[in-house]
C-alpha positions in Angstrom: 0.0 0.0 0.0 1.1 3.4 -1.1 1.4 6.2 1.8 1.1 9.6 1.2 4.2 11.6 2.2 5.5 15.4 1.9 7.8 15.8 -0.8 11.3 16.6 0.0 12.3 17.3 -4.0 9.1 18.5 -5.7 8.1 21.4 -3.7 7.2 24.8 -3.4 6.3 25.0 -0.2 5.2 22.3 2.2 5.5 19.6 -0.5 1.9 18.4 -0.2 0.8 18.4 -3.5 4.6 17.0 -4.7 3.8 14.3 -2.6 0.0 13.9 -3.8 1.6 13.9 -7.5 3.7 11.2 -6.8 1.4 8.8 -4.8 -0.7 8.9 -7.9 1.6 9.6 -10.8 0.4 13.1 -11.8 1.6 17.0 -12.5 2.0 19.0 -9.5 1.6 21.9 -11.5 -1.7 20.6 -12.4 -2.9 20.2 -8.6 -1.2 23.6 -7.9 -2.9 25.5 -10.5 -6.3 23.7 -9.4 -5.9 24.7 -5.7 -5.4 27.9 -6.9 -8.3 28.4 -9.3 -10.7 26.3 -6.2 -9.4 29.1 -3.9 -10.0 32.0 -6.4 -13.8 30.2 -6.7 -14.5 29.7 -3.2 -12.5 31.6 -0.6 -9.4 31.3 -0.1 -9.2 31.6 4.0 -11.0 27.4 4.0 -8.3 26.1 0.9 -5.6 28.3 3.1 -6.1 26.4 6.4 -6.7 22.8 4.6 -3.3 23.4 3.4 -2.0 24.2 7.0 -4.0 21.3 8.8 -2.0 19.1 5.8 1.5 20.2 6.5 0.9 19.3 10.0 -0.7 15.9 9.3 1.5 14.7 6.4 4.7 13.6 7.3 7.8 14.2 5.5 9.2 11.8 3.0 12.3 10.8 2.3 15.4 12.7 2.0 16.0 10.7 -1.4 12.7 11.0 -3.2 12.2 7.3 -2.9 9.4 6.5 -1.0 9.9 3.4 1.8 8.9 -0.1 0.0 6.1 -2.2 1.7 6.8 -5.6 2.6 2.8 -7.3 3.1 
């Protein structure tokens, strides 16, 4: 089972969505550009403190990029 983990080499920030593009093989710049245009659409203040309550909750990944192999 794949685990989603902050990415330590795609990000411009936090490296949420660098890790959720490479839990399931996508852009980043695609999910950045959406969170953007969601926030323009919505509000940003709700998309703003999703993106906090992430950073806290996601942990970091890997120094290398490579994400830790499951053995089950």
């Amino acid at each position: 089972m794949k685990r989603l983990y902050r990415s330590q080499t795609d990000k411009k920030i936090a490296g949420i969505f660098g890790g959720i593009a490479e839990l399931y093989n996508i852009d980043p710049s695609l999910l950045r550009l959406t969170f953007v245009f969601l926030g323009l659409a919505t509000g940003i203040i709700p998309l703003l403190i999703s993106y906090f309550v992430g950073w806290i909750i996601i942990p970091k990944g890997p120094a290398s990029g490579k994400l830790p192999q499951s053995t089950a």
